[in-house]
C-alpha positions as CSV (number, residue, x, y, z in Angstrom):
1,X,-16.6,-13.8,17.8
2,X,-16.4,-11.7,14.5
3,X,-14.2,-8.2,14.9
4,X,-16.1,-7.4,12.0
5,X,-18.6,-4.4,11.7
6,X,-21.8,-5.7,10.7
7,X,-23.4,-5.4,7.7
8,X,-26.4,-2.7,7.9
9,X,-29.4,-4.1,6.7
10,X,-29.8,-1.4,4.6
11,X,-26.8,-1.9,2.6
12,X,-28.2,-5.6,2.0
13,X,-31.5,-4.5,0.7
14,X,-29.1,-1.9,-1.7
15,X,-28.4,-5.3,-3.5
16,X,-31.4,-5.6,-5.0
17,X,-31.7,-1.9,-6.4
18,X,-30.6,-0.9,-10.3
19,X,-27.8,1.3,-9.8
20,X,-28.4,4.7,-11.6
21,X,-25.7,4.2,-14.5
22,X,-27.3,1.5,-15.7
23,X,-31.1,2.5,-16.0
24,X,-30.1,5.9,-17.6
25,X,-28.2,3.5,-20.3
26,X,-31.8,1.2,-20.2
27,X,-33.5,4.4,-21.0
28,X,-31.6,5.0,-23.4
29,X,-31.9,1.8,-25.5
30,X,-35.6,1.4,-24.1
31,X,-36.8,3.4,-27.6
32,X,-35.3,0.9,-29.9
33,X,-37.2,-1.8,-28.3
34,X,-40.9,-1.1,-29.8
35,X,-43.2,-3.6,-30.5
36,X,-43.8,-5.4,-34.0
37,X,-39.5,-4.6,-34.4
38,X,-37.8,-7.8,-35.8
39,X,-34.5,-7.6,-33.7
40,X,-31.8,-10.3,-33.9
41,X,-29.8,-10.9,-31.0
42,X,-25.8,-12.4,-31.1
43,X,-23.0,-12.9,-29.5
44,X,-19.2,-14.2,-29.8
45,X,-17.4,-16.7,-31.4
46,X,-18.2,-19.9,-29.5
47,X,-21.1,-18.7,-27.2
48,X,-20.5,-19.6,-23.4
49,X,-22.9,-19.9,-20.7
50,X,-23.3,-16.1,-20.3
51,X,-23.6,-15.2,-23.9
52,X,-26.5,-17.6,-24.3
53,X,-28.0,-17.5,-21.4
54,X,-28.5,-13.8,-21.9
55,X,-29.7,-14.2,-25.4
56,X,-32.4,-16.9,-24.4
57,X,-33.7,-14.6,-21.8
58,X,-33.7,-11.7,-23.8
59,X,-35.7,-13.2,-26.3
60,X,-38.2,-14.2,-24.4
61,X,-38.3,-10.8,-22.6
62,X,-38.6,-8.4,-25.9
63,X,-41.4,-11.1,-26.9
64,X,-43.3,-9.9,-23.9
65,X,-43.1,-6.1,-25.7
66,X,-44.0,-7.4,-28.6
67,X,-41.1,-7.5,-30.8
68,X,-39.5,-10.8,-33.4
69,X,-37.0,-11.6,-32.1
70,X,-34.0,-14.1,-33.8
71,X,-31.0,-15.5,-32.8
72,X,-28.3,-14.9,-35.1
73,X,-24.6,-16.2,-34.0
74,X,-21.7,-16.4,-35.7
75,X,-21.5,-20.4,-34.8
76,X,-23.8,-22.6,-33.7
77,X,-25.4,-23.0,-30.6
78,X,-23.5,-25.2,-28.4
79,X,-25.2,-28.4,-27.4
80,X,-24.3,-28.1,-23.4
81,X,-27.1,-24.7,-23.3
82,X,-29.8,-26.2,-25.9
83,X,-31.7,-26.9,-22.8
84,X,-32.0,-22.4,-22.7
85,X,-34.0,-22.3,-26.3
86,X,-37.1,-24.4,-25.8
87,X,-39.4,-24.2,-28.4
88,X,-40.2,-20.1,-27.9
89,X,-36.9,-19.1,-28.9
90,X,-35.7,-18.7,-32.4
91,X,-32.6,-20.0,-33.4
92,X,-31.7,-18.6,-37.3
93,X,-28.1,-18.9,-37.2
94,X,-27.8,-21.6,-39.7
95,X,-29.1,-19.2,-42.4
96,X,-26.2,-17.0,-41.8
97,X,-25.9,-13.4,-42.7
98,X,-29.0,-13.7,-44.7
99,X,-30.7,-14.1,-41.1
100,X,-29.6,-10.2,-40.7
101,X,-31.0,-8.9,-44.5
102,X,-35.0,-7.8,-43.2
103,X,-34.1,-7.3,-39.3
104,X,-34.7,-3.4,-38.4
105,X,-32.7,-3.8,-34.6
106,X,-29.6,-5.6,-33.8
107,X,-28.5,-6.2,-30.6
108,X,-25.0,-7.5,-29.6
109,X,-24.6,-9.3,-26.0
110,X,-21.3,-10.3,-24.0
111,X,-18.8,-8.4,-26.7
112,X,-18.3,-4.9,-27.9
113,X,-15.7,-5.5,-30.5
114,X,-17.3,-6.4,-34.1
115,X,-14.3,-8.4,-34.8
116,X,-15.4,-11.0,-32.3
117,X,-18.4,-11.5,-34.5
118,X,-16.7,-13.7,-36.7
119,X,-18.1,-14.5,-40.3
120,X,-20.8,-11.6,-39.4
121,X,-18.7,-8.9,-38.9
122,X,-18.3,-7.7,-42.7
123,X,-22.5,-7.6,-42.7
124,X,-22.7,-6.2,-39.0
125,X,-20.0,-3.3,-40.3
126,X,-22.2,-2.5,-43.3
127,X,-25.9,-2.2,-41.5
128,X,-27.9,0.5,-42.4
129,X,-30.2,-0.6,-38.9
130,X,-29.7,0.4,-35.4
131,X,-27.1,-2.0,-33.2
132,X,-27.6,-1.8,-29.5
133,X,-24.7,-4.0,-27.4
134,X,-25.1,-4.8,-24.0
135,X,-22.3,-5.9,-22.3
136,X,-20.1,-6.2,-19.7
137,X,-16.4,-6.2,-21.0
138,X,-13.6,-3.1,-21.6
139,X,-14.5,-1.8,-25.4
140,X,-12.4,-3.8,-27.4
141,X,-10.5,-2.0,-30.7
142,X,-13.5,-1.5,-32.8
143,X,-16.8,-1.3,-31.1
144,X,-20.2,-2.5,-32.7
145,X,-23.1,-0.3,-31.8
146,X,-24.6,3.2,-31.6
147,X,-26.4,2.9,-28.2
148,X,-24.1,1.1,-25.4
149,X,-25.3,-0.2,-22.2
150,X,-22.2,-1.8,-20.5
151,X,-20.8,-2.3,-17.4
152,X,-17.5,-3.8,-16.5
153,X,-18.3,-4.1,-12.6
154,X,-21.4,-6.6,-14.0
155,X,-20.7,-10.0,-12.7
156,X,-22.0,-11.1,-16.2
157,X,-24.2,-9.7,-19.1
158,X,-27.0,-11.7,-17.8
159,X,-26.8,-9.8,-14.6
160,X,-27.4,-6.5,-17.0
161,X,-30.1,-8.6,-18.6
162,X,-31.7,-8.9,-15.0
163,X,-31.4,-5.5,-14.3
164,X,-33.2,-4.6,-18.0
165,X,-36.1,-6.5,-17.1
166,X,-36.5,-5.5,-13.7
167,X,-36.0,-1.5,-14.7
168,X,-38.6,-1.6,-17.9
169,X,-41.5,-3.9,-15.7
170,X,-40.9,-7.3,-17.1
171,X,-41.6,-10.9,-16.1
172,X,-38.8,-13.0,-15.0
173,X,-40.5,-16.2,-16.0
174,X,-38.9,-19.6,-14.6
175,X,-37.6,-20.0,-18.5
176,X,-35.9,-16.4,-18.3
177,X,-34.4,-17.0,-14.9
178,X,-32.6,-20.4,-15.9
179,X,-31.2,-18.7,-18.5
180,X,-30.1,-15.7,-16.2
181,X,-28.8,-18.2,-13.7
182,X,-27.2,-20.1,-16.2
183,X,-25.3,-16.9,-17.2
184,X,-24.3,-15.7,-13.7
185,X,-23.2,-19.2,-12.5
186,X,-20.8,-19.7,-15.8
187,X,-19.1,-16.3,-16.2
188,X,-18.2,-16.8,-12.5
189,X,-17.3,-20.4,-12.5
190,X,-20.2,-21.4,-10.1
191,X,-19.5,-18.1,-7.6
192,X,-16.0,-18.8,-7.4
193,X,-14.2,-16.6,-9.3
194,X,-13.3,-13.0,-7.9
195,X,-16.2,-11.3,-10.2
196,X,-18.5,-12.9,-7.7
197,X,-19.8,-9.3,-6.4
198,X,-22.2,-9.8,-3.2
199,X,-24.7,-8.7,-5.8
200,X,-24.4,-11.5,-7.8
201,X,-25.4,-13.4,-5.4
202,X,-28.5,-11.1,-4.9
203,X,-29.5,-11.7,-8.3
204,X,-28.8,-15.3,-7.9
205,X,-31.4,-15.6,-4.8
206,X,-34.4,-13.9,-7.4
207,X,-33.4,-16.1,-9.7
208,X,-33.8,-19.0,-7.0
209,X,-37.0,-17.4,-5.6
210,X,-38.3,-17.6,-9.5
211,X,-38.4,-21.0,-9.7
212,X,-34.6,-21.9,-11.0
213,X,-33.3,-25.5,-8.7
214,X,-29.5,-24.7,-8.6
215,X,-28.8,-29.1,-8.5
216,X,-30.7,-29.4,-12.0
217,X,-28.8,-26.6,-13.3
218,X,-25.4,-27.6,-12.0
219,X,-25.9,-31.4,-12.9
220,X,-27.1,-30.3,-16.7
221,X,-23.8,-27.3,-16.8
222,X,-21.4,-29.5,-15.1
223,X,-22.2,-33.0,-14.3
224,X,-23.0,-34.3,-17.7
225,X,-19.8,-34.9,-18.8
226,X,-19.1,-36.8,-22.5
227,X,-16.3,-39.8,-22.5
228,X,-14.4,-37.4,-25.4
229,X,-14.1,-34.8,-23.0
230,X,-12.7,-37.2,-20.5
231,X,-10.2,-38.4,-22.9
232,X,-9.1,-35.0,-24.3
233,X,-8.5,-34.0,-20.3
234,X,-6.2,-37.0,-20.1
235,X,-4.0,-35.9,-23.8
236,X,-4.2,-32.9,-22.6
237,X,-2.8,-33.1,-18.8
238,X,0.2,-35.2,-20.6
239,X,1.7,-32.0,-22.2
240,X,0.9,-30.1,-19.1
241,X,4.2,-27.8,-18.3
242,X,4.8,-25.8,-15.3
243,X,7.4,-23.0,-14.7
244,X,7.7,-22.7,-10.5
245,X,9.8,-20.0,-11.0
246,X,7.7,-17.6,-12.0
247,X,4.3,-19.4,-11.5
248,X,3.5,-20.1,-14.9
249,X,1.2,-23.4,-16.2
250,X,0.1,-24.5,-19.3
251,X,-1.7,-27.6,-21.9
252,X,-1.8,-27.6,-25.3
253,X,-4.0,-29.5,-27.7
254,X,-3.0,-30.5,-31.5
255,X,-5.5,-30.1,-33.9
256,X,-5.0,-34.1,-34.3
257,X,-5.6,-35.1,-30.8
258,X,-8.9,-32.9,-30.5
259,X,-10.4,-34.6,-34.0
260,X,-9.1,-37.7,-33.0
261,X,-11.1,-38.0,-29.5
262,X,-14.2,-37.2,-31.4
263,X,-14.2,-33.6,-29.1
264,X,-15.8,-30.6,-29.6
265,X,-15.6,-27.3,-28.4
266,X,-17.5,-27.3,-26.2
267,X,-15.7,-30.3,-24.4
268,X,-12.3,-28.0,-24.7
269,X,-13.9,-25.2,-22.9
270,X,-12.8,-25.5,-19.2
271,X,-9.9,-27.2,-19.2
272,X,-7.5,-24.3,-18.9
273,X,-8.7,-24.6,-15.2
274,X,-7.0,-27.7,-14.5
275,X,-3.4,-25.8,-15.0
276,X,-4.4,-22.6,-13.4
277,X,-5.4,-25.4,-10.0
278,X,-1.5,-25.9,-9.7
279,X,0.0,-24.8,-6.7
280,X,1.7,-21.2,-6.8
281,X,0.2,-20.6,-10.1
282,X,-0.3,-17.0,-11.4
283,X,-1.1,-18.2,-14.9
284,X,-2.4,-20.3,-16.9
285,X,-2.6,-20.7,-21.1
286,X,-4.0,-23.3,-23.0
287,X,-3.2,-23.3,-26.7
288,X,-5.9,-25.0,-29.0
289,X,-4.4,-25.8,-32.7
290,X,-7.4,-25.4,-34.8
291,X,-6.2,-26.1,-37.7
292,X,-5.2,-24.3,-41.1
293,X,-2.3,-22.2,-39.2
294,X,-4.6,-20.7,-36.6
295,X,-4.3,-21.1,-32.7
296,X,-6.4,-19.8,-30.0
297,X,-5.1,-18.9,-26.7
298,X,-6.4,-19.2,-23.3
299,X,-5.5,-16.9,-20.5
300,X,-6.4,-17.6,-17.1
301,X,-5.0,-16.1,-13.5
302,X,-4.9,-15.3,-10.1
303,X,-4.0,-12.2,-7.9
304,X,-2.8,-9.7,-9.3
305,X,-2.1,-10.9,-12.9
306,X,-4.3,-9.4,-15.6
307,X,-4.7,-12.1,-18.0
308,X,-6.5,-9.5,-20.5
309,X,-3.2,-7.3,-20.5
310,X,-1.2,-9.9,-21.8
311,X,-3.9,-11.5,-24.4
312,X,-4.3,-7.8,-25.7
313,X,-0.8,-7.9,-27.0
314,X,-1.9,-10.9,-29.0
315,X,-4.7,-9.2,-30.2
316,X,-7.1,-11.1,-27.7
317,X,-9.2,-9.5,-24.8
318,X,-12.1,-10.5,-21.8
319,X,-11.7,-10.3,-18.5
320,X,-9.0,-9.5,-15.4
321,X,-9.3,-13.2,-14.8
322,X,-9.9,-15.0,-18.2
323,X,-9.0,-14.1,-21.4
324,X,-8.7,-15.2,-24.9
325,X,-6.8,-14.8,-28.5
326,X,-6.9,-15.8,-32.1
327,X,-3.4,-16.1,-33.5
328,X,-2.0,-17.0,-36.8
329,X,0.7,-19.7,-36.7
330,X,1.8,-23.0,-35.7
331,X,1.1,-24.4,-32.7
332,X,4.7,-24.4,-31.6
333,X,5.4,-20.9,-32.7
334,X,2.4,-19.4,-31.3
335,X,3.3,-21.2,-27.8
336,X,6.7,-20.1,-28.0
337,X,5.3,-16.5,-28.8
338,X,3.0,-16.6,-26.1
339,X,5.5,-18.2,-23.4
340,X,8.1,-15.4,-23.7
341,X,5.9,-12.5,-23.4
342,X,4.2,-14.3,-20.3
343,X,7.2,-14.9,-18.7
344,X,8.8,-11.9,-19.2
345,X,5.3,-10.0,-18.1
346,X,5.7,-12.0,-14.3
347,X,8.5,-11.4,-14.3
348,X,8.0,-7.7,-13.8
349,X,5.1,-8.3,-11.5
350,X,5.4,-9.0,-7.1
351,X,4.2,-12.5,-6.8
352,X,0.6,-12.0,-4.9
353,X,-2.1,-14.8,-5.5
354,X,-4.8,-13.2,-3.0
């Protein structure tokens, strides 16, 4: 027998409600969204699950006002979410910064730093048009837009995506809700990681009760898995280093090894969970040489390690739990860079993993 109070129904039915901070910031980006606006939509650097899962949806959902809507990314669309475009959604990222020359809205999803917007950054910093962002991150050095609707206690943008639709009368069509479950079960590693709020899994059940089946969309997110990416796994598990001392993991992948297995990024993402699964780890990095003296950096932990404090001194940012950074270097010195400052940050912290 539980000692635990029980849970008042009323509290459960709470779930489901928009909380007031975010429909006064829906109201307040509701007048951009008029119909016959072309609006493009983006996102980061290498979109994840999140990023274009809320972009698919969102496209389809200012359709139903009326608006164009484009996507416009900085790179292409990764192959693993295809599946989230269909034929509806417009994909114009191929043309560039040109794709942004006759919009009159943009709207920036999953990021509130412009610098994360890669080669669109210069044109995003010189639009004469309004930029809404909708996001769910800490505002990063140099935010993008002029009307905000963020929140960092958002499980994922897609659950701010969810709440958009719900708070302005839209339809969450079985398309829209793959695309919103496909957001909510990436950004929190398929309700395991410690963002998985009790309302995320509220959202998740709509998204069920609209027609999403959760073993299609885990076999096409993660059961579909290339030979390359098996290979690249195996390279990188051989460089795999661990410091018990401090609870401190980490791979690294030359730019040679990843060309060489035929992978892409998309077969990278992920695998900094295989070091942060070591026993008595606090963190984990995974350094990426991409080639042409840049490396990126990925931060993962546990407890009470803030994997975004230590990728902010490297000019990186995201989450509590999973972070990233650019750097400029060699793979060697960036890992060296990176090592010292992450020892010396756990050092200073009380081991905890809960």
């Amino acid at each position: 027998m539980s000692s635990r109070t029980p849970v008042d129904v009323a509290v459960i039915e709470d779930l489901f409600s928009v909380p007031a901070s975010r429909v006064a910031a829906i109201r307040a980006l509701e007048p951009l969204l008029t119909r016959g606006t072309r609006v493009a939509l983006s996102t980061h650097l290498n979109a994840d699950g999140d990023g274009c899962g809320s972009e698919a949806a969102l496209a389809r959902l200012l359709a139903q006002r009326g608006m164009h809507v484009r996507i416009v990314n900085p790179t292409p669309w990764p192959e693993l979410f295809r599946f989230l475009l269909g034929d509806d959604v417009e994909d114009a990222t191929a043309r560039g910064a040109a794709a942004l020359e006759d919009i009159d809205l943009l709207l920036v999803l999953d990021i509130n730093d412009v610098r994360r917007l890669g080669v669109l950054a210069d044109t995003v910093r010189s639009l004469a048009v309004p930029i809404g962002v909708i996001d769910h991150h800490v505002p990063g050095e140099e935010p993008v837009g002029h009307v905000t609707y963020a929140d960092t206690t958002a499980c994922a943008t897609g659950e701010l995506i969810f709440d958009l639709a719900r708070t302005l009368g839209l339809g969450i069509t079985p398309a829209i809700a793959e695309s919103l479950y496909c957001a909510l079960l990436t950004d929190t590693g398929g309700f395991r990681f410690s963002n998985t709020s009790p309302r995320a899994h509220a959202v998740a059940a709509a998204l069920l009760a609209a027609g999403v089946a959760p073993e299609a969309m885990y076999r096409r997110i993660y059961a579909q898995v290339k030979p390359a990416r098996l290979h690249l796994l195996r390279e990188a598990l051989g460089t795999l280093r661990i410091d018990e001392s401090i609870g401190l993991s980490w791979i690294s992948l030359t730019h040679e090894v990843v060309q060489g297995t035929g992978a892409t990024t998309d077969d990278v993402d992920g695998l900094v969970e295989h070091p942060r699964s070591v026993a008595g780890t606090r963190l984990a990095l995974l350094f990426r040489d991409l080639g042409h003296g840049k490396v990126k950096v990925s931060f993962r932990s546990t407890g009470n390690v803030d994997a975004q404090e230590l990728a902010r001194q490297f000019g990186g940012g995201g989450h509590v739990k999973a972070s990233g950074a650019l750097m400029a270097g060699s793979l060697a010195d960036v890992e060296g860079r990176v090592i010292d400052a992450a020892r010396a940050y756990l050092a200073a912290l009380p081991r905890r993993l809960d």
